[in-house]
SEGUDREN-39880 format. One record per residue (C-alpha): residue in three letters; x, y negated, z. Coordinates in pm, whole numbers, padded with zeros to 5 digits, always signed. Example, Ala and Ser with C-alpha at 12.3 -4.5 7.8 and 13.67 -1.06 7.14 Angstrom:
BEGIN
ALA+01230+00450+00780;SER+01367+00106+00714;
This chain:
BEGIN
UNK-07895+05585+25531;UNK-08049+05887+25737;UNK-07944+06225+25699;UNK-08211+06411+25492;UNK-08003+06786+25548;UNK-07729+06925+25782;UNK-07567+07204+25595;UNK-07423+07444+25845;UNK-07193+07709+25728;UNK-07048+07939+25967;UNK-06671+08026+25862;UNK-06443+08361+25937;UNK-06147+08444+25719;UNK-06334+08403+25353;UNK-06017+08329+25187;UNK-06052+08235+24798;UNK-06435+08308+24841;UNK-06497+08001+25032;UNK-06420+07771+24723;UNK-06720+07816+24551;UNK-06930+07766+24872;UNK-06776+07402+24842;UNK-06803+07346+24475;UNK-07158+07372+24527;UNK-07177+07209+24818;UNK-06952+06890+24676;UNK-07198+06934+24384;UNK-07535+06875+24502;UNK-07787+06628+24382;UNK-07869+06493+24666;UNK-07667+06160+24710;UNK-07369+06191+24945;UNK-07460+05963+25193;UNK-07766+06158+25251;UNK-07672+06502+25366;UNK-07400+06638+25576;UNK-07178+06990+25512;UNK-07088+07131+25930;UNK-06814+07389+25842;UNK-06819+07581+26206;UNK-06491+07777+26209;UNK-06537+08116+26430;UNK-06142+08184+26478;UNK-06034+08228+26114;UNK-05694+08369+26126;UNK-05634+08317+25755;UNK-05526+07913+25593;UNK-05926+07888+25627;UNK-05919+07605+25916;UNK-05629+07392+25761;UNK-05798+07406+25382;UNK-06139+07350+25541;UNK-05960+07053+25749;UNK-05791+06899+25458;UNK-06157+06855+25309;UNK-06285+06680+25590;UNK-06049+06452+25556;UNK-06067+06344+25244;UNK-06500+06337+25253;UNK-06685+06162+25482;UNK-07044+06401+25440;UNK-06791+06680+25593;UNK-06702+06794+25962;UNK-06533+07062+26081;UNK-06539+07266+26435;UNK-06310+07477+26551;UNK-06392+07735+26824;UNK-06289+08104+26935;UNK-06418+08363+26765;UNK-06764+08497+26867;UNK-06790+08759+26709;UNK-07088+08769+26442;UNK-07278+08440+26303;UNK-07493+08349+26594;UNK-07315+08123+26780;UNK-07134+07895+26510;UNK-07515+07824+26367;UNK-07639+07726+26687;UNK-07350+07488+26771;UNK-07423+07380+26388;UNK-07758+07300+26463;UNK-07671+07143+26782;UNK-07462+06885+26571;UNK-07668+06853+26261;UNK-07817+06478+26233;UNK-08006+06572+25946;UNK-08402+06575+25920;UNK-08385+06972+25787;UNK-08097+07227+25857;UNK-07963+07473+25597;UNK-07763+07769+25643;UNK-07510+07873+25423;UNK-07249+08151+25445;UNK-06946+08105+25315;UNK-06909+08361+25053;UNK-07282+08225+24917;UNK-07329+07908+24691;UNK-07600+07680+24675;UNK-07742+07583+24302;UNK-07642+07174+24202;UNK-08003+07059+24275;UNK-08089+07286+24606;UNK-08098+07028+24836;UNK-08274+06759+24646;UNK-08523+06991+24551;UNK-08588+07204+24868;UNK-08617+06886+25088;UNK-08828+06689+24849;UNK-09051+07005+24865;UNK-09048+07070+25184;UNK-09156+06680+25275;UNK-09429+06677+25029;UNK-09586+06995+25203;UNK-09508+06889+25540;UNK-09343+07242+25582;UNK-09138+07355+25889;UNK-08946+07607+25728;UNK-08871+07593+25328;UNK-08772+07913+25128;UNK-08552+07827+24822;UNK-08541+08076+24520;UNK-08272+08350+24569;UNK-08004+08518+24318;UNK-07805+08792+24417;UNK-07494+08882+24222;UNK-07421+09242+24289;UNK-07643+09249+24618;UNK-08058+09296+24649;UNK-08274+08982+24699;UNK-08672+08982+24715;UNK-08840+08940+24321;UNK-09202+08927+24403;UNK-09176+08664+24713;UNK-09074+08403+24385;UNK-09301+08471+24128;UNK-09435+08153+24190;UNK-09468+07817+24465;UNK-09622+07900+24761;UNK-09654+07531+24899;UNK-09867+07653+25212;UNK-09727+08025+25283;UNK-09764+08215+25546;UNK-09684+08644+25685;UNK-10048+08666+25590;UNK-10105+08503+25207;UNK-09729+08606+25065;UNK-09429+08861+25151;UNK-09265+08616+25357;UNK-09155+08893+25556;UNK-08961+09034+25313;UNK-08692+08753+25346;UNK-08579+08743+25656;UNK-08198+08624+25618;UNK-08125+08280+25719;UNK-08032+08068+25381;UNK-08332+07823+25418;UNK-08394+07509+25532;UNK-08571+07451+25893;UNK-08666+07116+26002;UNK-08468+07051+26276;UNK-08732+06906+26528;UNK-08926+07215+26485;UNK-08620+07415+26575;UNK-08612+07191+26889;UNK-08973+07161+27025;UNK-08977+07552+27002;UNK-08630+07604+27111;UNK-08528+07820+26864;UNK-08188+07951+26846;UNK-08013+08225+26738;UNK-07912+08517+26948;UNK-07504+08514+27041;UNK-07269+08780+27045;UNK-07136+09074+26815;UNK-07452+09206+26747;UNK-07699+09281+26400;UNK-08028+09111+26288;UNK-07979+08800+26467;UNK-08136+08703+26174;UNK-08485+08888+26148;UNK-08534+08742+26541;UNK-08473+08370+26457;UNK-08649+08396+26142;UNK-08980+08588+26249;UNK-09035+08375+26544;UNK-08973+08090+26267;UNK-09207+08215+26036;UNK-09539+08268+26325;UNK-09451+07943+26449;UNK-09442+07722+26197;UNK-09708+07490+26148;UNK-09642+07535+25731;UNK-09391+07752+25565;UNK-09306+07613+25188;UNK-09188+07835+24921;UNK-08999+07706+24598;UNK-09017+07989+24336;UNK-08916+07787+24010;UNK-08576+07687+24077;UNK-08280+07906+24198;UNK-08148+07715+24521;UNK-07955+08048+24666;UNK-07678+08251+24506;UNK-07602+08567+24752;UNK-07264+08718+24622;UNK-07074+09041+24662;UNK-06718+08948+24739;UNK-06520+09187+24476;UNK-06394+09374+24749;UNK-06717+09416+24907;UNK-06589+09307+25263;UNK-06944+09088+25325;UNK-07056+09146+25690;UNK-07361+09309+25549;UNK-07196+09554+25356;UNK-06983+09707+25599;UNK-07124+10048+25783;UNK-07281+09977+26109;UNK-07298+10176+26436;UNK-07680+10300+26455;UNK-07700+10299+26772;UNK-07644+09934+26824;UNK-07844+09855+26503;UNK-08185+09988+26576;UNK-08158+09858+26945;UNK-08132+09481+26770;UNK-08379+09608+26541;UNK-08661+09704+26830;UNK-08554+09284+26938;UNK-08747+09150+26633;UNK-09004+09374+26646;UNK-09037+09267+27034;UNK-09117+08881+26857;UNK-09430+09001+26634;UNK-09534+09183+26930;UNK-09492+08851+27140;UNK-09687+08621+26865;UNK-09948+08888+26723;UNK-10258+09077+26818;UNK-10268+09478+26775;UNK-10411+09512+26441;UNK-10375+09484+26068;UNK-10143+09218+26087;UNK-09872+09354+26317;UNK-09897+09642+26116;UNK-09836+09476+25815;UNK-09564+09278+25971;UNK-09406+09606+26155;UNK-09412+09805+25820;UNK-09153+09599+25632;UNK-08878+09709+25891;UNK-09082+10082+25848;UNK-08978+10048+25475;UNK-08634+09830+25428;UNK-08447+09940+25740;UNK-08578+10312+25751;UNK-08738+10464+25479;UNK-08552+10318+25171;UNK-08257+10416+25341;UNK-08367+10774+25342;UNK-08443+10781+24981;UNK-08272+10887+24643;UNK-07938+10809+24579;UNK-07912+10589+24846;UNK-07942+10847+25098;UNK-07758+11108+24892;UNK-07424+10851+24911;UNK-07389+10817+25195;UNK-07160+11108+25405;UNK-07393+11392+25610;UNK-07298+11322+25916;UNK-07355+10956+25894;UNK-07754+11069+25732;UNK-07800+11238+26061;UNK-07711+11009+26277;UNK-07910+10705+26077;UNK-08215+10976+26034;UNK-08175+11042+26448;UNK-08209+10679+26532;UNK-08478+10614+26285;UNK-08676+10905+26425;UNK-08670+10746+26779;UNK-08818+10364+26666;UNK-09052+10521+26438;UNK-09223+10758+26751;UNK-09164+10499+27003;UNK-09296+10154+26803;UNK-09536+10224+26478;UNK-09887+10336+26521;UNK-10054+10529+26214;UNK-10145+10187+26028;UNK-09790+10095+25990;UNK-09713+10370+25753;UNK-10077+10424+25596;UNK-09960+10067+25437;UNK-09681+10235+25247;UNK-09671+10346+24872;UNK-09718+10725+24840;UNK-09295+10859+24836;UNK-09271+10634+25116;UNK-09536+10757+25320;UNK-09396+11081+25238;UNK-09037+10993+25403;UNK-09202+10840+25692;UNK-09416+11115+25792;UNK-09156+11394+25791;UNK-08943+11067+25961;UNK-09192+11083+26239;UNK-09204+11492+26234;UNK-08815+11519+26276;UNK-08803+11739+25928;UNK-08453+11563+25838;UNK-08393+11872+25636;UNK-08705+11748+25416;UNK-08628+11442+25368;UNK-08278+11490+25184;UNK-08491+11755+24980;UNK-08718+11505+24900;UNK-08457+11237+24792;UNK-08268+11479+24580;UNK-08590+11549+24393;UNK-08642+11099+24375;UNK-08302+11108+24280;UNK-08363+11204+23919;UNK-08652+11010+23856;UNK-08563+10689+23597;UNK-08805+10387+23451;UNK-08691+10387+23070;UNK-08840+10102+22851;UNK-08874+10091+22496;UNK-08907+09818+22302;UNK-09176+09787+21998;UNK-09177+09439+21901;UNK-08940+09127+21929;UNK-09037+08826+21660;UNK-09084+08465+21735;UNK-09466+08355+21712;UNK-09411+07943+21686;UNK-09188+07891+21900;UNK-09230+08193+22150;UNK-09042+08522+22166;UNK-09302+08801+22146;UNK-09137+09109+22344;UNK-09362+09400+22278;UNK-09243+09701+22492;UNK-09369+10097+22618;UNK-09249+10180+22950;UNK-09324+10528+23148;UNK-09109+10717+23368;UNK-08903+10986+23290;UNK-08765+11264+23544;UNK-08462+11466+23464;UNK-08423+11256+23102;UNK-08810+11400+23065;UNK-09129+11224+23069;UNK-09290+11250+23397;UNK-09618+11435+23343;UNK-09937+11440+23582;UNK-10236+11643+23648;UNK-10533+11368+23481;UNK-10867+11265+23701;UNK-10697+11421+24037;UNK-10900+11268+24342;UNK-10723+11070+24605;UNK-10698+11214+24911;UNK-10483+11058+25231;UNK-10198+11186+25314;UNK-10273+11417+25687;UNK-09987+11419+25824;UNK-09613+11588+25703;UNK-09649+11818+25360;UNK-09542+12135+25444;UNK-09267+12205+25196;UNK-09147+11964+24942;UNK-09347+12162+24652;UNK-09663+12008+24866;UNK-09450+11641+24854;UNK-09448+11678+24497;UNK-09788+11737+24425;UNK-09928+11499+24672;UNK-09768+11225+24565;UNK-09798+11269+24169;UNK-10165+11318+24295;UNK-10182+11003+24401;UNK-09944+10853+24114;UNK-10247+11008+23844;UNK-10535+10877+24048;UNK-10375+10526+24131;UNK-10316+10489+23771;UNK-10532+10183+23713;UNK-10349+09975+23973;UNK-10031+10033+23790;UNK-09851+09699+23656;UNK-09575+09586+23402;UNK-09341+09295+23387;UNK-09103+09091+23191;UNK-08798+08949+23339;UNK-08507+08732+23206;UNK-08178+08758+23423;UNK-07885+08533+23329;UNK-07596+08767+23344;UNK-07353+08527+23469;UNK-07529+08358+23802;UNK-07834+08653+23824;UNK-08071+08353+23842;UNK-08425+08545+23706;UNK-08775+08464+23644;UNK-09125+08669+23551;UNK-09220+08605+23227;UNK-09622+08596+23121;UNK-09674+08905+23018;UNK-10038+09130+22927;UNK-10034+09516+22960;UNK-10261+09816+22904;UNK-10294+10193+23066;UNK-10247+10501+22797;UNK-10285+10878+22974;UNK-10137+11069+22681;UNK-10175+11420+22706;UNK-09872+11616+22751;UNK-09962+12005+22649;UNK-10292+12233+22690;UNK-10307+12247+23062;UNK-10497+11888+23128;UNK-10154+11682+23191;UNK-10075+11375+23097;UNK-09806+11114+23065;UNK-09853+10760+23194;UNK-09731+10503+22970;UNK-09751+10116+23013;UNK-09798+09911+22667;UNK-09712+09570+22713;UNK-09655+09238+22541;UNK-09442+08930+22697;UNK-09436+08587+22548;UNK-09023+08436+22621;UNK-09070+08065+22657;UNK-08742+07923+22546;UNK-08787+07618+22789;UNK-08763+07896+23088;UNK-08405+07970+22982;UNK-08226+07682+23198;UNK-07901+07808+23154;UNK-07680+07852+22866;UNK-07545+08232+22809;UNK-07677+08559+22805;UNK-07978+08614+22942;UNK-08073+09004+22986;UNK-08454+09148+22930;UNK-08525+09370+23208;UNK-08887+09549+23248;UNK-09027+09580+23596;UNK-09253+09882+23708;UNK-09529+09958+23985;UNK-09694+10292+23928;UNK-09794+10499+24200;UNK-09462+10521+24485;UNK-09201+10344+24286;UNK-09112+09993+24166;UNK-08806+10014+23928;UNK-08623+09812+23672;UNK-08455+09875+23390;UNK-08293+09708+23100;UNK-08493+09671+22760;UNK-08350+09967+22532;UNK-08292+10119+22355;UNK-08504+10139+22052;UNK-08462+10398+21732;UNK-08189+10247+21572;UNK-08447+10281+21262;UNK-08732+10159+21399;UNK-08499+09855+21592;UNK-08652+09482+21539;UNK-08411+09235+21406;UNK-08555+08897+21481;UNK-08363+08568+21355;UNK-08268+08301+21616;UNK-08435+08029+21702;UNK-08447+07666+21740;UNK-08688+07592+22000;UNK-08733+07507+22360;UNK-08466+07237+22344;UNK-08252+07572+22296;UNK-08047+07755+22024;UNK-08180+08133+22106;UNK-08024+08438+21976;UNK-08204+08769+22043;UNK-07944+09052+21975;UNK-07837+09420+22083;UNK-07591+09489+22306;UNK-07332+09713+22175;UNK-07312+10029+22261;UNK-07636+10077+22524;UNK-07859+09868+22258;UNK-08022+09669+22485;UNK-08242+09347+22385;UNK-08041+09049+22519;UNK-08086+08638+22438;UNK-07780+08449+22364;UNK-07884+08065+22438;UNK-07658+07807+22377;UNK-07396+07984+22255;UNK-07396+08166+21962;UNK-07202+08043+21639;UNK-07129+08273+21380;UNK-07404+08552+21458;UNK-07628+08282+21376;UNK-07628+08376+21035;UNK-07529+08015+20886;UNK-07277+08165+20677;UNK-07461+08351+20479;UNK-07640+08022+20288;UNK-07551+08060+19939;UNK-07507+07723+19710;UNK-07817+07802+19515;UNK-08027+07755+19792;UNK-07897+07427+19877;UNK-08040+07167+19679;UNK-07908+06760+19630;UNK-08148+06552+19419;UNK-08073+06186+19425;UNK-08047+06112+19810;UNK-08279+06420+19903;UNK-08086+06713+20061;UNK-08305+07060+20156;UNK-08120+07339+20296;UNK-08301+07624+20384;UNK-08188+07830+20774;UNK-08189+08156+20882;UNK-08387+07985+21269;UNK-08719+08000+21322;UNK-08862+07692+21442;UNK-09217+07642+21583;UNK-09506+07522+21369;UNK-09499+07159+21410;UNK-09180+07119+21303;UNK-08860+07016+21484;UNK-08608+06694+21473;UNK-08222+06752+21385;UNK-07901+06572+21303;UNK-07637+06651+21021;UNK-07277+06521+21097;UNK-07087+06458+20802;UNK-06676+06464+20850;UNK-06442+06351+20604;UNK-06116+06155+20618;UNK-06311+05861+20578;UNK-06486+05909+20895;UNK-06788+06053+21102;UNK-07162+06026+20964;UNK-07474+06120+21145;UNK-07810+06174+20932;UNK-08129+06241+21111;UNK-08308+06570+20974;UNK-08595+06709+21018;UNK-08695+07130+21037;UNK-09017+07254+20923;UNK-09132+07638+20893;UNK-09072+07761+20553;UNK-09170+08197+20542;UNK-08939+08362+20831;UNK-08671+08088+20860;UNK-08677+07671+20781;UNK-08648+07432+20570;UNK-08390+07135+20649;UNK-08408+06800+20478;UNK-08244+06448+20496;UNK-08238+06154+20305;UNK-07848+06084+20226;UNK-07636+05764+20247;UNK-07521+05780+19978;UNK-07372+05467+19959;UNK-07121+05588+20232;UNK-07035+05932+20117;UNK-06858+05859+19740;UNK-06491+05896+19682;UNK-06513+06190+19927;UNK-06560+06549+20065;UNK-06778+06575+20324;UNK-06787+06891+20534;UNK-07173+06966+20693;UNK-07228+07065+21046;UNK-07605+07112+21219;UNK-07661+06991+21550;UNK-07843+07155+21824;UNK-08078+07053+22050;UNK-07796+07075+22313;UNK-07432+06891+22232;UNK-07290+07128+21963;UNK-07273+07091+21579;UNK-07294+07435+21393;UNK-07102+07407+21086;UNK-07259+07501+20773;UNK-07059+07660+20459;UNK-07078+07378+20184;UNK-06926+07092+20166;UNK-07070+06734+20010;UNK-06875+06591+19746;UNK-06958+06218+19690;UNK-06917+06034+19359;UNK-07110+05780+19155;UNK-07432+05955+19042;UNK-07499+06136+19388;UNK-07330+06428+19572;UNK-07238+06761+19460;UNK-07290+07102+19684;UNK-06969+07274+19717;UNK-06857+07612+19912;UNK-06637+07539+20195;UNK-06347+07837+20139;UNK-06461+08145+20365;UNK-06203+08270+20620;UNK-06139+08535+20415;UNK-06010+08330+20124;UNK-05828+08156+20381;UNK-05639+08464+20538;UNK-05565+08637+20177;UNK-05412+08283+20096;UNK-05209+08239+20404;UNK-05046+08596+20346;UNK-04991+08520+20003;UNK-04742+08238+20145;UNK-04587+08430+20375;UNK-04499+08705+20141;UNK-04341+08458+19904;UNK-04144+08295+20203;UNK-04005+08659+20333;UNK-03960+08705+19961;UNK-03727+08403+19912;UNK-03554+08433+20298;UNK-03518+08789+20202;UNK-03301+08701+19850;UNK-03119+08428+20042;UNK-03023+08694+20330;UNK-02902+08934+20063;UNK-02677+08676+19904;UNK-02508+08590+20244;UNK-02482+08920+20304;UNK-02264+09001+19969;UNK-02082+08670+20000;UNK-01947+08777+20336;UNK-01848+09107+20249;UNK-01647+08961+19936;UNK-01406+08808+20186;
């Protein structure tokens, strides 16, 4: 069978952190005979090699090379790709994991759309990946058409002829950003680059003692001089002109400004600002041309012009002032609409805890050259914010806490200027209204609502919540979506979260009284505290006794804000015994409900199944009359003994 993909994964010291690399390696889809993991060992000094040899011998889809350490990644994914056999290459590093169907999915994808390069869905747990790059497929993308640009690490999957005719490789040696140079020349060259925005293929992780290569301080120096190298590859495949500058101002804005901004600036030690701010200065003068940063939003065209005019003194001004401005998101409305979750929500920012307020109908004016102070900053740029008002947007995501896997939810918004006070300012608040598709929520656990931002200079996120606690929405759960979803607030921040999958007793199943329960002949109707969707859902009742296991089909309809369950019994099967109830769900767990079936001659009777309550008091009561009676029998020993 040919090799469809040659995983590469260059190896140095990951200890315990490689494990999960494997898992999901061992894991994938894609039948074994059809891929290949190369594990390229760079001089691990830690068990690493003999773990990572052990594997290879016992599976025949892995190989392992051993060679002295280089120094950075470079070199162990070239000699990968030197002996991959497959028909695409993927890079992996090993503190990363892949998701179970990456492979399948990305090469199927990628051979459909006759694509060069393929870009698989990223997650990042505890570390930044791009959002607006997935908000959909992109089966034709290119630098121009979508923010390809903004991912430029490695974790995708190249077809390896392509890699060959072009002679692509990545640069060797301890150095940065080999990355950004193999993958920009990757990008302009490619004859098709395919993205895959609906399924989460790559899981970047922070190691919990942060020791990732790209978390570690780096000399700037030596970091903007490999920097200058990629930007040396647009210049080689581009014209002067709106696309170089396009393609020059992501490095403007990820490697330079955003670094100079906020708390991120403010963390890091003075002397190390200066230096990064010095460095900065001296690409920003040398490389970008005026359309570079006339690209930016407004705060970042702020940074970059007193970048350009040396003003380092500014620019921590300015970032102490960005420091204390916050997105907060308030939520209006949760309740399920048949079958969808309708997440009605306000969002504005605030600055110092306060709304942020702005002079209304300001003109938009360019921004010539450096402000003079940062009062002029400030006004310039919530200028702009005001008069840019109508491009402002809101969205919806859902994160799943556990494996940060996230997706944009369909969402519809409106603009509100509310006045803020006598002197013509206003606040600029975002109305919006999401509809939660259960069927999105692949995975079960919690899934987190989180609202996403762009007004005027700033896109920020923030967590749904919190609302008034009396003024809070309480919806019920939900069967729908081939999912058992829970919306609830987190305690203490009071933020809207969705249990899927998991929840039992929040479910509210305990709280069906026996008067509600009805048994008439071989007809049983229970009514649930779950919506359903209009047309109705199909369910299962298992019925346990010591007699054995029954399963009854059921069927859910909508009955005012929860549903109505009915079954025709067996009855026939259920007499001379107590049956407890249990519901299943539309994945493989039964819910149990509190009533038991008691089956006799002239049907069944509903009876309450003891609460845990009544359980507990009844278990003390027992114990008390045991240390009662060991208690009386310890006495008499005692006085027996001291007779003698």
């Amino acid at each position: 069978m040919p090799i469809k993909v040659s995983v590469v994964v260059p190896v140095y010291n990951p200890g315990v952190y490689v494990e999960d690399c494997i898992d999901s390696l061992l894991r994938q889809s894609l039948p074994p005979d059809e891929y290949e993991v190369i594990f390229v060992d760079d001089g691990s000094t830690d068990d690493t090699p003999a773990r990572l040899d052990a594997l290879a011998a016992a599976e025949p889809r892995v190989t392992v090379l051993h060679q002295e350490n280089s120094g950075w990644s470079g070199k162990p994914r070239n000699v990968g790709i030197d002996t991959a056999r497959g028909e695409y290459v993927m890079f992996v590093d090993n503190d990363d994991h892949l998701g179970d169907e990456a492979l399948e999915r990305m090469y199927d994808y990628g051979t459909a759309n006759g694509a060069d390069v393929v870009v698989g869905k990223m997650a990042g747990k505890g570390r930044g990946v791009p959002v607006e790059l997935f908000r959909r497929n992109h089966p034709r993308a290119t630098v121009e058409n979508a923010p390809l640009i903004d991912s430029l690490t490695p974790h995708k999957m190249f077809r390896r002829a392509f890699l060959d005719d072009i002679g692509l490789r990545f640069p060797e040696g301890p150095r940065r950003l080999e990355d950004h140079v193999f993958v920009t020349e990757a990008y302009l060259r490619a004859a098709n680059v395919s993205v895959l925005g609906d399924y989460v293929c790559y899981y970047h992780v922070r190691r919990g003692d942060a020791s990732n290569a790209g978390f570690q301080r780096f000399d700037p120096g030596g970091y903007f001089k490999n920097l200058r190298e990629a930007l040396d590859v647009v210049e080689q495949y581009t014209e002067p002109g709106p696309l170089r500058d396009r393609l020059f101002r992501r490095w403007l804005r990820v490697e330079m400004v955003e670094r100079m901004r906020a708390r991120r600036l403010l963390a890091l030690p003075a002397d190390y600002r200066r230096e990064l701010f010095e460095e900065m200065h001296q690409v920003v003068v040398e490389r970008f041309g005026p359309g570079v940063a006339a690209g930016l939003q407004p705060t970042q065209q702020v940074v970059a012009a007193l970048m350009t005019a040396d003003r380092y003194d500014d620019v921590e001004a300015f970032a102490e002032w960005e420091a204390g401005i916050a997105l907060t998101a308030v939520p209006e409305r949760v309740a399920w609409e048949d079958g969808m979750l309708r997440v009605g929500f306000s969002a504005e920012y605030t600055s110092a805890a306060e709304p942020m307020t702005f002079v209304a109908g300001a003109p938009r004016t360019p921004l010539d050259g450096a402000p003079e102070d940062l009062a002029a900053a400030i006004a310039w740029v919530s200028a702009d914010t005001a008069a840019r008002f109508g491009q402002a947007t809101a969205d919806l995501l859902v994160r799943e806490r556990a494996s940060a896997a996230q997706y944009f939810q369909p969402v519809e918004f409106t603009r509100q200027e509310v006045p803020a006070g006598d002197d013509g300012r206003v606040r600029l608040v975002l109305h919006a209204t999401a509809a939660v598709d259960p069927a999105a929520l692949t995975d079960a656990g919690v899934w987190d609502a989180l609202v996403r931002v762009r007004l005027g200079g700033w896109t920020k996120e923030c967590r749904l919540g919190p609302a008034p606690r009396g003024a809070r929405p309480t919806p019920s759960a939900a069967l729908a979506g081939g999912h058992v979803v829970l919306p609830y607030w987190t305690s203490p921040h009071a933020h809207l979260a969705l249990d899927v999958d998991r929840a039992t007793g929040r479910l509210g199943l305990g709280a069906i009284t026996l008067d509600e329960v009805t048994a008439s002949g071989d007809r049983l109707r229970i009514p649930l505290p779950l919506h359903v969707p209009g047309d109705g859902a199909e369910a299962t009742l298992r019925l346990t006794s010591s007699h054995g296991t029954l399963e009854v089909p059921a069927t859910l309809s909508p009955q005012m804000s929860g549903a109505l369950l009915e079954a025709v019994l067996p009855l026939g099967e259920l007499r001379g015994a107590a049956w407890r109830v249990a519901l299943g769900t539309p994945g493989p767990r039964f819910l149990a409900l509190p009533f038991v079936l008691r089956g006799g001659v002239g049907g069944v009777r509903v009876v309450r199944v003891p609460g845990p309550n009544a359980l507990r008091r009844l278990v003390r009561r027992v114990r008390r009359r045991l240390g009662t009676a060991m208690g009386r029998t310890a006495t008499r020993l005692r006085a027996r003994t001291g007779r003698r």
